[in-house]
C-alpha positions in Angstrom: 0.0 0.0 0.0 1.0 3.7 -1.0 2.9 5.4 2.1 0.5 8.3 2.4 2.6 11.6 3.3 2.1 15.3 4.5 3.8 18.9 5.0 3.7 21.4 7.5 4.9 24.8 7.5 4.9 28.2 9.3 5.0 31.0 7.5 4.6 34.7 6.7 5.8 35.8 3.0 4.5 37.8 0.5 1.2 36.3 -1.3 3.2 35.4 -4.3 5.6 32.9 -2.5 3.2 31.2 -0.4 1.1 30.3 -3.5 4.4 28.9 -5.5 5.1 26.8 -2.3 1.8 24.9 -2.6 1.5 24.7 -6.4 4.8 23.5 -6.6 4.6 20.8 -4.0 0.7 19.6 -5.0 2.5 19.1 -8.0 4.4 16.4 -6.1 1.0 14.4 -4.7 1.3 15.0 -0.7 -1.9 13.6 1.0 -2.2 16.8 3.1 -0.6 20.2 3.4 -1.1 22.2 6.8 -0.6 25.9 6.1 0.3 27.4 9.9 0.1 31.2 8.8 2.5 33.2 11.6 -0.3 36.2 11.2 -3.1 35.4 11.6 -4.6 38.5 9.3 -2.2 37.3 6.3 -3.8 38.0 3.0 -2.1 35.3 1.3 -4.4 33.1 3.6 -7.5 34.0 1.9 -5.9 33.7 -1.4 -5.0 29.7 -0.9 -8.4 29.0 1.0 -10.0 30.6 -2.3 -8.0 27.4 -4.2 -10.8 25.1 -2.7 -8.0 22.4 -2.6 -9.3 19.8 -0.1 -5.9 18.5 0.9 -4.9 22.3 1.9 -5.4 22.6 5.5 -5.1 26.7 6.5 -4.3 27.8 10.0 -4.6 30.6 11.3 -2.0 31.4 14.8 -4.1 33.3 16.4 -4.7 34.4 19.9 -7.6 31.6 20.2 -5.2 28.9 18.7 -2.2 29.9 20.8 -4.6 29.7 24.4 -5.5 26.0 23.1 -1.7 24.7 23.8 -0.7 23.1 27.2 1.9 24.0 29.6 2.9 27.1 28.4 0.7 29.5 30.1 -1.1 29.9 26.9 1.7 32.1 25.2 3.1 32.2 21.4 6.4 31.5 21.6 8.8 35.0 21.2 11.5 32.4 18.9 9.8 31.6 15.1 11.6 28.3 16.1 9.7 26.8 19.1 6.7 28.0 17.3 7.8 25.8 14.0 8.2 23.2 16.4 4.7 23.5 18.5 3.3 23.7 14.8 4.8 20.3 13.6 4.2 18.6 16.9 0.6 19.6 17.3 -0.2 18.0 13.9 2.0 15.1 14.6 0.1 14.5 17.9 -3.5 15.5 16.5 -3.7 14.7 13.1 -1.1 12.7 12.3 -3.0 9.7 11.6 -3.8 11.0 8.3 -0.6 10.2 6.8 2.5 8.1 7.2 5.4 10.5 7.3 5.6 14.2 7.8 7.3 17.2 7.4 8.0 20.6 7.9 9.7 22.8 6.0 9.6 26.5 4.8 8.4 28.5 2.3 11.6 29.4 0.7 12.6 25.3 0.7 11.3 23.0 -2.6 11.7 19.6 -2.5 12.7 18.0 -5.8 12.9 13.9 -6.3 15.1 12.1 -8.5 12.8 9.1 -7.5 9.1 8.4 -6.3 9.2 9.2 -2.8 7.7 6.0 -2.3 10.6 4.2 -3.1 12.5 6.3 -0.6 10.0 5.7 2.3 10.3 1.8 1.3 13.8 2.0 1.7 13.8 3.5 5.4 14.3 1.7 8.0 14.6 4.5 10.7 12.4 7.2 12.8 13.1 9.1 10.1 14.8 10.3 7.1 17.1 13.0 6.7 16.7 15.5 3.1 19.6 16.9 1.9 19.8 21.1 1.4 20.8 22.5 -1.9 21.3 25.7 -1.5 20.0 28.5 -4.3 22.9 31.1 -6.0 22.3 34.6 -7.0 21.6 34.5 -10.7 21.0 38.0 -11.9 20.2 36.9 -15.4 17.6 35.4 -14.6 13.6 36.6 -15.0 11.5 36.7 -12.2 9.9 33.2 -11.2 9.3 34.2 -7.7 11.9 32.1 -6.3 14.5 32.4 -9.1 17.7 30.5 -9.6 18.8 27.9 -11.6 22.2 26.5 -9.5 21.9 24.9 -6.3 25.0 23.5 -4.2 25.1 21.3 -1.4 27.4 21.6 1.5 31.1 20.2 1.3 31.2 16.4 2.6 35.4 16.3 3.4 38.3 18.4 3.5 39.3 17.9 -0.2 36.2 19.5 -1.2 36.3 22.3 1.0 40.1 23.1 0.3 38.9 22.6 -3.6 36.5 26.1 -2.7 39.3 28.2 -0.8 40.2 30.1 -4.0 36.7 30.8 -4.9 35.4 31.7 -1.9 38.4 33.7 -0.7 39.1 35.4 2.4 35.7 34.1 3.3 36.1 30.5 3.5 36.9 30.2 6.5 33.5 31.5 7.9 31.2 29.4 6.2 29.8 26.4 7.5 31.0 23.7 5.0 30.2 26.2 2.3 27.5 27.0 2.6 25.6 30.4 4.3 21.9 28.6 5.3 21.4 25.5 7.5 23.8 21.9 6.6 21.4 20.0 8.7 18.2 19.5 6.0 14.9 18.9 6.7 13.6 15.4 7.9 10.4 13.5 7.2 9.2 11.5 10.3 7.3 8.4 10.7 3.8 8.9 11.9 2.6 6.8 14.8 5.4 6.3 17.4 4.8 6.5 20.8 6.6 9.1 22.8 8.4 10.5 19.8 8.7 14.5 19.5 9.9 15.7 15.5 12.0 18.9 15.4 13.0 20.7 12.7 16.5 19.4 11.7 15.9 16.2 14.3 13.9 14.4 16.6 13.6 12.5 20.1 12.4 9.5 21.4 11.5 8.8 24.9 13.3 12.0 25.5 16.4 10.9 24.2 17.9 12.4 20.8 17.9 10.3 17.7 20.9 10.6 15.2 20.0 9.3 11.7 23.3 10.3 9.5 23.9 11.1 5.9 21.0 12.1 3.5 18.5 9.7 1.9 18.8 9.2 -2.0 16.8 10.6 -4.7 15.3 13.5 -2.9 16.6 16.9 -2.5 16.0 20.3 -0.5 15.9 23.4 -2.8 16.7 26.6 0.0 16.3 30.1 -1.6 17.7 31.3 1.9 19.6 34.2 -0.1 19.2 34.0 -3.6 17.8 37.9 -3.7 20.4 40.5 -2.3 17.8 42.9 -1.7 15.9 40.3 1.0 18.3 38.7 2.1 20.1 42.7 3.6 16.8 43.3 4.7 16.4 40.4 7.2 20.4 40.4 7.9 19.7 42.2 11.4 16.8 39.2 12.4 19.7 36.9 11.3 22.2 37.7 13.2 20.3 38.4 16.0 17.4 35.8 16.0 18.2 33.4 13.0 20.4 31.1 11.5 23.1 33.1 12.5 23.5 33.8 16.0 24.8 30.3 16.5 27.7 30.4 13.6 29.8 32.6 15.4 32.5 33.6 12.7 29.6 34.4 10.2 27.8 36.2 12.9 31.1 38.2 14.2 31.8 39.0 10.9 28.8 40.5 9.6 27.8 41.9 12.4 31.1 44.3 12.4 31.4 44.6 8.6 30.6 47.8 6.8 27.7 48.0 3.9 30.7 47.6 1.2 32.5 44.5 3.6 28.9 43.1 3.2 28.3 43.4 -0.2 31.5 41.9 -1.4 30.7 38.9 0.8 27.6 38.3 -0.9 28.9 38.7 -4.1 31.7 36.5 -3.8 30.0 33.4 -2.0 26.5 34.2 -3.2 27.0 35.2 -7.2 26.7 32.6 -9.5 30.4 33.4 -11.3 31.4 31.2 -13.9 34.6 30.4 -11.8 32.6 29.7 -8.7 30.1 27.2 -10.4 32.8 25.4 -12.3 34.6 24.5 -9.0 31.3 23.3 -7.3 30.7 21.5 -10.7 34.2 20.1 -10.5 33.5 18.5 -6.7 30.2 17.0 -7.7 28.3 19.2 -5.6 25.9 21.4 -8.2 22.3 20.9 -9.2 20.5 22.6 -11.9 17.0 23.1 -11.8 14.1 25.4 -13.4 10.9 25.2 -10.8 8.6 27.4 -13.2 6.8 28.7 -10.2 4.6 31.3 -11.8 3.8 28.9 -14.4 2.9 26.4 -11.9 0.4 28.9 -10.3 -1.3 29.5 -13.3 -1.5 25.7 -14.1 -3.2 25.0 -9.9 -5.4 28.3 -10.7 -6.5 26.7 -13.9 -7.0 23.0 -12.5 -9.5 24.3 -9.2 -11.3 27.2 -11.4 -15.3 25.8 -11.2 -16.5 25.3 -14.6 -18.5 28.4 -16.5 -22.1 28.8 -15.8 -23.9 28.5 -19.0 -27.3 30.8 -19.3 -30.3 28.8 -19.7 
């Protein structure tokens, strides 16, 4: 029988991305998607409800939804984190009978498959499984598709192939996180079902006790536009470094945090920019993907599929 699966998210982006996230991954046949929208008066939220797509769940974290939750003196959470976590966890707990394996990723991630996913759950014989992140380069040429980039790179797996990327990425090596500027952890989808068993974002526990399921399953991969547009990614550099990925990579964060607008700039552009030189090398180390999501096109194509039919005068 068909592992049935689902995806849960938290999120507050412009109208535009939230409805590329869910035509791109209907597109890939999830049993349900749970839309936690962070504000509660979010526009985009109205826009995917009007979709009328049954296996779209919409939720709206409000104050009524945040008093439901036990043993935290019916507060929201101040970090975006715990409340990712409460998110995923609550469905898990409540609703996760509905599928076999869930998870939660964000609205800048797009999973990809190189195989049926099915074939991947088959193969599992843990908790869970672990997705590898790709993450998205600056491509300037590019038109707007919403998310746009068409080379992704994963994050070095050994010395050789970080030494290979010194004289690419320059003085600026040395800061990075095996390469890479987002999150080397992935995103993991968790068996539905077990007792005692608490999913995190880039883990999970059971009976209390962290599980540890190493290297990255096969055929499936995690597109991560964490900072493929300049422009957002300066705007949400202060969040970053204060509440984000980046308060716990400290030579990133000490960096950044002291460098001046032109320091800044330069980084990006040399770790960020899709330069012939700096694709050839991740080329050279096997650590490239290219791929075309054709978001808007996918939009249109959802939009098209759940319009109800004309009404025909009598």
């Amino acid at each position: 029988m068909a592992e049935r699966w689902g995806i849960v998210t938290t999120l507050k982006a412009p109208e535009e991305q939230a409805l590329a996230f869910v035509a791109h991954h209907l597109a890939l046949g999830p049993d349900r998607i749970w839309l936690h929208f962070d504000d509660p008066a979010d526009p985009a939220a109205e826009k995917v409800e009007a979709l009328g797509v049954d296996r779209i769940r919409v939720i709206r974290c409000d104050d009524i939804y945040w008093s439901n939750r036990k043993g935290t003196e019916n507060q929201r959470p101040d970090a975006h984190q715990r409340r990712q976590v409460t998110n995923l966890r609550r469905i898990y707990r409540r609703e996760g009978a509905e599928v076999d394996w869930i998870a939660h990723i964000d609205v800048d991630e797009f999973l990809v498959l190189d195989r049926p996913l099915q074939e991947i759950f088959d193969a599992c014989e843990t908790e869970y499984l672990r997705v590898e992140p790709y993450e998205a380069l600056h491509d300037p040429g590019l038109g707007d598709d919403i998310f746009s980039s068409r080379y992704f790179h994963r994050a070095t797996r050994s010395g050789e192939e970080g030494r290979a990327l010194e004289p690419v990425f320059g003085r600026y090596a040395g800061i990075l996180q095996k390469g890479m500027l987002s999150h080397v952890a992935g995103k993991c989808f968790f068996r539905t079902g077990l007792e005692a068993f608490k999913p995190a974002i880039h883990s999970a526990k059971l009976m209390d006790d962290r599980l540890t399921v190493k290297g990255f399953s096969e055929g499936v991969a995690l597109l991560h536009f964490h900072a493929q547009d300049p422009e957002r990614w300066v705007a949400g550099l202060d969040y970053r470094l204060a509440k984000g990925a980046y308060r716990n990579e400290p030579a990133l964060r000490d960096f950044l945090t002291g460098a001046t607008d032109e320091e800044i700039t330069d980084f990006y552009m040399t770790i960020m920019l899709a330069r012939p030189e700096l694709v050839a090398a991740m080329e050279a180390q096997g650590m490239l993907r290219r791929e075309t999501l054709h978001l808007r096109a996918k939009i249109a194509a959802l939009r098209e599929a759940v319009r109800p039919p004309a009404v025909r005068p009598a």
